[in-house]
Structures are given as C-alpha cells and as structure tokens.
C-alpha positions as CSV (number, residue, x, y, z in Angstrom):
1,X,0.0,0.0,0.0
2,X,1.1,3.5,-0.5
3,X,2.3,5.9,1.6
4,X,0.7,8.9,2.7
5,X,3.6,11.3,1.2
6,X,4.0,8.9,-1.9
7,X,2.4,11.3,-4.7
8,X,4.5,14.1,-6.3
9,X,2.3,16.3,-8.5
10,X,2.7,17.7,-11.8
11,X,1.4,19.7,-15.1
12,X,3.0,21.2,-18.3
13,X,2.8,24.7,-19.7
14,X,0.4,23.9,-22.3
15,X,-2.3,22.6,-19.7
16,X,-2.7,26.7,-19.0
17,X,-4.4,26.8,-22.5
18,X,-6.1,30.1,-23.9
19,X,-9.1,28.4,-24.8
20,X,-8.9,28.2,-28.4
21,X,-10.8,25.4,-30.8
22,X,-10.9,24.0,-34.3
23,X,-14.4,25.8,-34.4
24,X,-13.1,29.7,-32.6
25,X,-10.6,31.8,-31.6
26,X,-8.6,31.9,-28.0
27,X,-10.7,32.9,-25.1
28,X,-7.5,34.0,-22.9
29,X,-4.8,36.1,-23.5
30,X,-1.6,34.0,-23.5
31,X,0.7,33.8,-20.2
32,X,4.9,33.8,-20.0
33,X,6.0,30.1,-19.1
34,X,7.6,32.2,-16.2
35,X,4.2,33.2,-15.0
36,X,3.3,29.3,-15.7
37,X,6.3,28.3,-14.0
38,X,5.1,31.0,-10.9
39,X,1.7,29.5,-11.1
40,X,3.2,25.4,-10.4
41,X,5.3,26.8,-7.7
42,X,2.3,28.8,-5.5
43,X,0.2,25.7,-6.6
44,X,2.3,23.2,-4.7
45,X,3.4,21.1,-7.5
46,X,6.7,19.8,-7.7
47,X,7.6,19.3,-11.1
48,X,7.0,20.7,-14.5
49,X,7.1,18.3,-18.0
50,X,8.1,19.8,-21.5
51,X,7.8,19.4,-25.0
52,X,11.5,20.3,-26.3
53,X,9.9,22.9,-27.7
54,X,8.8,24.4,-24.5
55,X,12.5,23.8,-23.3
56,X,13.8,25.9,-26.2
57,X,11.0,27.6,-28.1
58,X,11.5,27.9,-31.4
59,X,14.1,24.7,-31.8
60,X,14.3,24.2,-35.3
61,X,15.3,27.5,-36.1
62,X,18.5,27.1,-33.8
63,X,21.5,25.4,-33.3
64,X,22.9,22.4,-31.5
65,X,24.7,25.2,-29.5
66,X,22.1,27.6,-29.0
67,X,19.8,24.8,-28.0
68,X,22.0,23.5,-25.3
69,X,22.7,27.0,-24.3
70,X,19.0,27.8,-23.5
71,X,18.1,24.6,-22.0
72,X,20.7,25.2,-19.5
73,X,19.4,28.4,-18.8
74,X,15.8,26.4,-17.9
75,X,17.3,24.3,-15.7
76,X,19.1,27.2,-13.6
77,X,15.2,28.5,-13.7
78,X,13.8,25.0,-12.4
79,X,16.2,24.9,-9.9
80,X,16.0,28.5,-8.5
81,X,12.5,27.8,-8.2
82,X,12.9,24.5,-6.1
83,X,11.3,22.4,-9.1
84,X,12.5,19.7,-11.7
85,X,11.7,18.4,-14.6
86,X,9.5,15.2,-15.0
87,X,9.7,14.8,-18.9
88,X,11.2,15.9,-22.0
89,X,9.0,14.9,-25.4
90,X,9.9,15.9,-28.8
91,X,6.6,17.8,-30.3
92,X,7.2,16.2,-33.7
93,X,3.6,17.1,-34.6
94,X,3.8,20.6,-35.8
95,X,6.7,20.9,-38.2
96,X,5.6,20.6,-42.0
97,X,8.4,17.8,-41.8
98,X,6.0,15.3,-40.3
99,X,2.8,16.2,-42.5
100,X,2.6,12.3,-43.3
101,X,3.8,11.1,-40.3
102,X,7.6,11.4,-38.4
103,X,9.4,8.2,-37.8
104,X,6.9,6.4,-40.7
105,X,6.5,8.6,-43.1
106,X,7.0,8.2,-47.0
107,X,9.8,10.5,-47.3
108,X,13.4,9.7,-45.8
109,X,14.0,13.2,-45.4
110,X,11.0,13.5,-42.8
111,X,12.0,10.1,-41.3
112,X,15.2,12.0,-40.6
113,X,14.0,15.0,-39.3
114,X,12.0,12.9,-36.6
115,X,14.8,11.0,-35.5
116,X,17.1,14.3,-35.4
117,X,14.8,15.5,-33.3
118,X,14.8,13.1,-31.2
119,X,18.1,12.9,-30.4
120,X,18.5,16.5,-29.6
121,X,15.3,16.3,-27.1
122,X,17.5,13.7,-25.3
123,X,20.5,15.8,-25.3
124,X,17.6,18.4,-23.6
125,X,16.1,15.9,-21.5
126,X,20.2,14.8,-20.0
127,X,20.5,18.8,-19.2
128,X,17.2,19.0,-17.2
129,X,18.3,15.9,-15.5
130,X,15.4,13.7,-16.5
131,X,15.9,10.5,-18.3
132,X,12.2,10.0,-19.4
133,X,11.4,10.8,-23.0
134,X,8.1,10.2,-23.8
135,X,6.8,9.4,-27.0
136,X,3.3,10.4,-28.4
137,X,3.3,8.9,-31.8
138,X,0.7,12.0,-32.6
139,X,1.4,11.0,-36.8
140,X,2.6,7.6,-36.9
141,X,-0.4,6.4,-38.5
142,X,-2.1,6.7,-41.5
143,X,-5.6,8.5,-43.3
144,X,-5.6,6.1,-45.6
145,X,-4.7,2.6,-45.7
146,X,-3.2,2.1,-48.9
147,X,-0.7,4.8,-48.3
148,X,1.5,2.8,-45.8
149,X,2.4,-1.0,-44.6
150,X,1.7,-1.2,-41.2
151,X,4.2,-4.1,-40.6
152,X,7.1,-1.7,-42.6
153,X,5.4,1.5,-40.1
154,X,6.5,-1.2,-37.1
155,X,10.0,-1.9,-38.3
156,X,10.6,2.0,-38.8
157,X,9.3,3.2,-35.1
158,X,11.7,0.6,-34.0
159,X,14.7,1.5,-35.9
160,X,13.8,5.0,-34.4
161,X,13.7,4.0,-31.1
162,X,17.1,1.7,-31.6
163,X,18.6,5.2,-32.2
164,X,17.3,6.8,-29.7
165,X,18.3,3.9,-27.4
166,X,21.9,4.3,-29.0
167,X,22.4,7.6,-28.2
168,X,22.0,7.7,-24.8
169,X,22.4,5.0,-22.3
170,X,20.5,5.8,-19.5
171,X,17.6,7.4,-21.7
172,X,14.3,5.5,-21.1
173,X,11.3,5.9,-23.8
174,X,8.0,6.2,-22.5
175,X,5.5,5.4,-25.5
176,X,2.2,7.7,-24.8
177,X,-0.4,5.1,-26.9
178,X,-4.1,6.6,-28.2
179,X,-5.7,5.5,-31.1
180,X,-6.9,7.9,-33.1
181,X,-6.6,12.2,-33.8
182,X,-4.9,13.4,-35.3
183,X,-4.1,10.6,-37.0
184,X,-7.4,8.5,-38.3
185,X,-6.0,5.3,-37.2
186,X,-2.9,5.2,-35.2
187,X,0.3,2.4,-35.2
188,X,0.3,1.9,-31.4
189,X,-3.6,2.7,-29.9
190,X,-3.3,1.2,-26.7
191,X,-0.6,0.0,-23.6
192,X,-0.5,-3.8,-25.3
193,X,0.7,-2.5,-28.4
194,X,3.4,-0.2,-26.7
195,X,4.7,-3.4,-24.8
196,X,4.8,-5.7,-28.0
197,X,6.8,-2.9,-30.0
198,X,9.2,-2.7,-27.1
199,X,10.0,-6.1,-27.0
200,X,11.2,-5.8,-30.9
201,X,13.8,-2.5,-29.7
202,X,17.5,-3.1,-28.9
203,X,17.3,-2.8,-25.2
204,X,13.4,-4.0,-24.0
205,X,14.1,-2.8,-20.2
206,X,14.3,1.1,-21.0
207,X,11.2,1.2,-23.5
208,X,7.8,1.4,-21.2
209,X,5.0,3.9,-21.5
210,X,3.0,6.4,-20.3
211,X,-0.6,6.3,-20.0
212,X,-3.2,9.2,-20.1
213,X,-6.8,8.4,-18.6
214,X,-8.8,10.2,-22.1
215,X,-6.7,8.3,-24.4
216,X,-7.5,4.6,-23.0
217,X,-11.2,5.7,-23.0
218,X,-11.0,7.2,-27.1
219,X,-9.5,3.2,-27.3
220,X,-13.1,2.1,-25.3
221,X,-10.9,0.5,-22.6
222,X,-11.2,1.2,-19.2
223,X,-7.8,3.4,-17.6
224,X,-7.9,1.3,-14.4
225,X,-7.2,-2.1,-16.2
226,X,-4.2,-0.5,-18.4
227,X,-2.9,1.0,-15.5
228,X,-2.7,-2.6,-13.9
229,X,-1.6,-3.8,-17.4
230,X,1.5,-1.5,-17.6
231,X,2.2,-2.0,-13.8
232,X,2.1,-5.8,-14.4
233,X,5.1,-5.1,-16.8
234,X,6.8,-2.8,-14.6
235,X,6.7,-0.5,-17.2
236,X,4.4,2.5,-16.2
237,X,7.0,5.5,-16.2
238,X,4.6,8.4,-15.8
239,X,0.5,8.7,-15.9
240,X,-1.4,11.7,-17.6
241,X,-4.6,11.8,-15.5
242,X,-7.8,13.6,-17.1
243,X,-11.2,12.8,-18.2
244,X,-13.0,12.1,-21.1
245,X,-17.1,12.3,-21.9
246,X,-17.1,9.3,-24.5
247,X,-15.7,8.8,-28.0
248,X,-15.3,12.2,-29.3
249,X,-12.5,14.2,-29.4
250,X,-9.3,14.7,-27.0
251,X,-11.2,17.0,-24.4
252,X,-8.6,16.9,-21.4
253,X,-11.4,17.2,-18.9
254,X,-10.4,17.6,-15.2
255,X,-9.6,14.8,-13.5
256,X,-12.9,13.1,-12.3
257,X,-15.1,15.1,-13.9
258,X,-17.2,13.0,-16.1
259,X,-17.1,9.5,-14.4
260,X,-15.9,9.8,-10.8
261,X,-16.0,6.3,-10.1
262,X,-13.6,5.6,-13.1
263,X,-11.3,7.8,-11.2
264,X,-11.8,6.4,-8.2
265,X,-10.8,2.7,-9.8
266,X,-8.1,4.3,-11.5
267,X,-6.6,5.7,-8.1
268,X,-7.8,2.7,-6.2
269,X,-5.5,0.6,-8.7
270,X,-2.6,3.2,-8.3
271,X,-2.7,3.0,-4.8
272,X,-2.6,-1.2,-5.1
273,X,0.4,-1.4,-7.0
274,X,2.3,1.3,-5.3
275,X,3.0,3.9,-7.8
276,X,5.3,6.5,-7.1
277,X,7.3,4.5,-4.6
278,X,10.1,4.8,-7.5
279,X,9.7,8.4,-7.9
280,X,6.9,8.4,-10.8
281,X,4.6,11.9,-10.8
282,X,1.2,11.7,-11.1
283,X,0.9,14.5,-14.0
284,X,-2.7,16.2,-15.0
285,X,-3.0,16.6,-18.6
286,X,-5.8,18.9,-18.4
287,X,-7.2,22.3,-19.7
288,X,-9.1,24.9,-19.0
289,X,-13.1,24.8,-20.5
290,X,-13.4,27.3,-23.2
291,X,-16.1,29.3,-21.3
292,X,-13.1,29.5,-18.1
293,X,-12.2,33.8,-17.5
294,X,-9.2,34.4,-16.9
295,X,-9.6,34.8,-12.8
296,X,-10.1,30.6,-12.6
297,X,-7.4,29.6,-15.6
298,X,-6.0,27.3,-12.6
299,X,-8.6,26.0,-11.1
300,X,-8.9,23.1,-13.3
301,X,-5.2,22.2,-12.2
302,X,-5.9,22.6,-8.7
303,X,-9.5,20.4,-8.5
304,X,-8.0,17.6,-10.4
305,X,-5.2,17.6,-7.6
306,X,-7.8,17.7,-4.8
307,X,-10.0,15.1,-6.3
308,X,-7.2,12.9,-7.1
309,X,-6.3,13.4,-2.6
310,X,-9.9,12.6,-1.8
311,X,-10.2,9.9,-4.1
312,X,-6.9,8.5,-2.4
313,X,-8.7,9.0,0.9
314,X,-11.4,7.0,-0.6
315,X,-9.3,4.1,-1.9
316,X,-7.6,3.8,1.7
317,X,-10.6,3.5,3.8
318,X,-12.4,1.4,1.6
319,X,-13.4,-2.0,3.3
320,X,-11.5,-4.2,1.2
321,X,-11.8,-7.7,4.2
322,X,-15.9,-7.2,3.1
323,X,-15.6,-6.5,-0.6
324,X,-13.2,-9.6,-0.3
325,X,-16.0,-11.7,1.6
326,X,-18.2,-10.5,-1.0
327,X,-15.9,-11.4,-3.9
328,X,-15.9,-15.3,-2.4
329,X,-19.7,-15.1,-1.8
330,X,-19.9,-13.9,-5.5
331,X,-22.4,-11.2,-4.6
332,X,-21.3,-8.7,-6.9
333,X,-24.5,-7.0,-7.2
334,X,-23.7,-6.2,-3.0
335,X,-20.5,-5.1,-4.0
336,X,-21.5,-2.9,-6.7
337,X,-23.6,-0.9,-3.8
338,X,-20.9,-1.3,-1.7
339,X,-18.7,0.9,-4.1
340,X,-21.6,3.2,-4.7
341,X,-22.4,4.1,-1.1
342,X,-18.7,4.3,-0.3
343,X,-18.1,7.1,-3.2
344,X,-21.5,9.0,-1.8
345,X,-20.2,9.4,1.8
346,X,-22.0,6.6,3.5
C-alpha cells in the first residue's frame, strides 16, 4: 500500500491553455511560461514536464549550440525555483516535416527529421536531468490505408527508437499510446501495443509507457485495467490523469469530472500497486473549458489535484476484508452498492 507522502504532483505549460478550438478563436490572452512556471510553484506542485519545444522555443530554427545554451538556462530556472523536470517529449507534430507522419512517413528526409529531433530532445532531457522521453506517436499512422504498410510502419518506429536507445544510455522511452486524432487510425492505440513494439527494440528494459486516462477511453478500454496492465510489466513511467465524456474528441477534462467512479478505480488501482514508490509523478494533462475567464485559468489544475487526494482518501478507507468476503460469496450486485455508497459518503 502507498504511503501517505508517496504522490509528487505535476502539469505542463500547455495545460494553462487560452481556450482556443478548431471551431473559434482563444478565449484568454496567453501567459509567460515564467508566469506558468510561478503558477506550479504557488500551486504546490513539484515538477514541470516539457515538449522540447517548450524547453527551447522555437528549436528548429536554432543550433545544437544555441539549443544547449537555452536549456541550461531552464534548468538554472527550475532549480532557483525548487522544481524539476518530470519529462522531455519531442513535439514532432507541428513541423511541416512530419505532415505524413515522423518516424513512418513516405519521405526519408521527414524520417530523418524525426529522428534528429529526437536525439537532440534527449540531449535536452540529459541537461534537465530527466531520463524520461516520452513518445506520443501523434502522426505515426495513416488517413488512408493504402498509403503505408503497417508491418514496414512497425519496423521504422523501431529502428527510431534503436537510435534513440543508441544515443543515450541511460535514456528511457516512455511510449504515450491513443488510437486515433490526429491521425485517423494510429500504429500503437493502446498500452498492449506499446509493450509488443518494445520487446522488438535493442534494449526491452528502458522502453515502457505512459498512460493518459482520455486516451484509453478514445480506445473504449477502461484506464484502471491498463494502468494494472503496464504495472504488471513494470513498465508505467509516468500517468497523464484527465477525463473524457465518451468517443469524441481529446477534451482533457479535469480529472474526475465526467465519471468519478472511473477515477476512483483508476486511483484505487494506483494505490494497489504502489505507484510513485520509485519516484513516478502523477501529472494532470488537463485544460481549462473554453467558457473559463481568466480569474479561474488554474482552477482546473488545482481540483483535479484535490479530487485525485480525496479519491486517495477513498481508496484507503475502503473495506477491502468485506468486498473480499463478498468477492468469495460472489455477490457482486452487493458489491456494486458497496462501491456506490462508499463514493456518496455513506
């Protein structure tokens, strides 16, 4: 079981969003990561994960040297400020480079690119003393079936990650699975897939993943069980926890809003398997709702942290010798009102 000072709580600069949308314009005007980085300090959180280009804005437009240069300067910020960094992840979505995909597209040139990339978000990630890269394959899929071979799409995100692998030692990749956006169909939807493709990868021990609660859900499996899947493994690095109202688009929700006994499982599970007893954050990949003024832009940061405390509460006073007794009686229906009455506060 868990101890009480176990968790370690974190967020990114992009989870203070301005409230913008496929459909309309921002909502908020946009904030200085050093207000951000303010913001995680007065919240209590204790560490901060980037995109590389959150470490150095504007990377591909600078050099080797320049980039080391300014992601030393973050780390003299994180450390003035008493905080650290949980992740490094190489935003490999955005460039017109990886159009068709990064690590599987068409055009060796792009394929390139990715990997490049890569290897200088390690060289980040070694300088902000973090050796988790994580890996959301955001493009490594296809719109159209005919365009790519899946099994030749496999064999490239593994010679990718072989590189990676090769160019740092004590680098560990966390793959981030989801199945679909922006991507129509993705290479590696779902924690079982990430495990299988790291078993193909020079060095099976430092490729694991990360899981993020609205993603499993967009796959119509339930978090709690690929939690326990991953854990299983030994191989759940870091945890994006969120919410999600069905099969529709990435919405980021806060943490318990939509389905609170999900969350509950979800922490119930963490809590089982002792997570963070190795030093893993529990990170909230959340955003503000569109509608949000500019007064409250935190408060979505701050209620997924408290619901996530009373849902620990919850998990550690649950009566686990009677839902035993009523796991051997089979009376599941018992149970299920059990678990009900628990969550209302009787």
């Amino acid at each position: 079981m868990a101890k009480a000072n176990q968790y370690k709580f974190c967020f990114g600069p992009w989870n203070i969003s301005q409230g913008g949308d496929p459909y309309g314009p921002t909502t908020r005007p946009e904030q200085s990561f050093d207000w951000k980085l303010d913001q995680l300090k007065a919240l209590g959180f204790d560490a901060m994960m980037f995109h590389d280009d959150d470490a150095v804005p504007d990377i591909d437009n600078k050099s080797e040297k320049q980039i080391l240069t300014e992601a030393k300067e973050l780390k003299k910020k994180l450390d003035d400020a008493g905080l650290v960094a949980e992740m490094v992840a190489p935003r490999l979505w955005f460039s017109p480079m990886t159009i068709d995909g990064g690590y599987t597209s068409n055009d060796p040139k792009c394929r390139r690119y990715a990997i490049d990339r890569s290897l200088r978000c390690i060289d980040i990630a070694n300088i902000l003393d973090t050796d988790i890269l994580v890996l959301w394959l955001a493009r490594e899929g296809t719109y159209l079936r005919e365009s790519k071979s899946g099994k030749r799409s496999v064999e490239l995100m593994v010679e990718a990650f072989d590189k990676m692998l090769a160019h740092d030692k004590k680098i560990r990749l966390a793959i981030e699975p989801k199945p679909n956006e922006p991507m129509d169909h993705a290479y590696i939807p779902t924690i079982g897939h990430a495990l299988a493709v790291a078993q193909l990868t020079t060095d099976a021990r430092r490729v694991g993943a990360l899981i993020e609660t609205a993603h499993c859900i967009l796959a119509g499996l339930d978090p709690a069980d690929e939690i326990d899947f991953a854990m299983t493994f030994g191989k759940l690095w870091s945890l994006h926890l969120n919410d999600q109202n069905g099969l529709k688009f990435d919405q980021d929700k806060p943490f318990g809003s939509t389905n609170l006994r999900s969350a509950f499982n979800q922490v119930r599970v963490l809590e089982r398997n002792g997570y963070g007893k190795h030093g893993e954050y529990v990170c909230f990949d959340v955003h503000p709702f569109r509608t949000t003024k500019s007064e409250q832009t935190l408060a979505h940061l701050d209620n997924s942290r408290r619901t996530f405390l009373r849902l620990v509460e919850k998990a550690r006073t649950f009566d686990e010798a009677r839902a035993k007794s009523l796991i051997a009686e089979r009376d599941y229906q018992a149970l299920d009102q059990m678990v009900i009455e628990h969550l209302l506060g009787k």
